[in-house]
N, C-alpha and C positions, 0 to 999 in steps of 0.2 A: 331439621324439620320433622315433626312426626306426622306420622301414618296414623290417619284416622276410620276406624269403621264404615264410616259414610262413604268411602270410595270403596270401599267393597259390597257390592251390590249382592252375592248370592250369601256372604254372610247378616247381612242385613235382612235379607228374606226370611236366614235359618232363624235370625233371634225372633224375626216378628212370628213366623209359625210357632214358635215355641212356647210366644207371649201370650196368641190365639189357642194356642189346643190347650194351656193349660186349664183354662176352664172350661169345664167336663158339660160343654153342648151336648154330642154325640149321645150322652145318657138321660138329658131331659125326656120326660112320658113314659120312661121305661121301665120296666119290672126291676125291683133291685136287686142285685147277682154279689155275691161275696167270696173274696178269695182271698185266703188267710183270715177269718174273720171279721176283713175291711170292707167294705164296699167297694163293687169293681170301678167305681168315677172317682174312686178319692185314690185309689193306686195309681189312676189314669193321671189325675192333677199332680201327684206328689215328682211324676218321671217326668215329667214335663217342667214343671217349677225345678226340679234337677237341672234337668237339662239346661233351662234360660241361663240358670248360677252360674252353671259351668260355659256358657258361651259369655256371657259377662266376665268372668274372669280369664276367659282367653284374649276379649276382643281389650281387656287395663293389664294384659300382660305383654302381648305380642302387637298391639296394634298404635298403643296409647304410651309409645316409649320416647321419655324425654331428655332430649339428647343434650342440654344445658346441665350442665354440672353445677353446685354452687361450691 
């Protein structure tokens, strides 16, 4: 039987926050700040869009394992 993401409730939270902050609300109406040359909302987006990959990729590695052989 595989272990699906949907019964893991706090991992489910971490993806949807991850899905939510990637787009950079928090910097709407504000002055625009640069670091590294980037804009400080597009750094914000880029760790976050990070971050979903990489809990998508943990949630088809450790969660979504298929115990049928062919």
């Amino acid at each position: 039987m595989t272990d699906e993401p949907l019964r893991h409730r706090r991992f489910m939270l971490l993806l949807a926050f991850c899905a939510v902050a990637s787009a950079p609300f928090p910097f709407a109406g504000r002055p625009l700040r640069l670091l590294g040359g980037l804009p400080l909302w597009l750094w914000w987006s880029l760790i976050f869009t990070a971050a979903l990959a990489f809990l998508c990729c943990v949630a088809l590695l450790r969660y979504w394992k298929d115990d049928a052989r062919d």
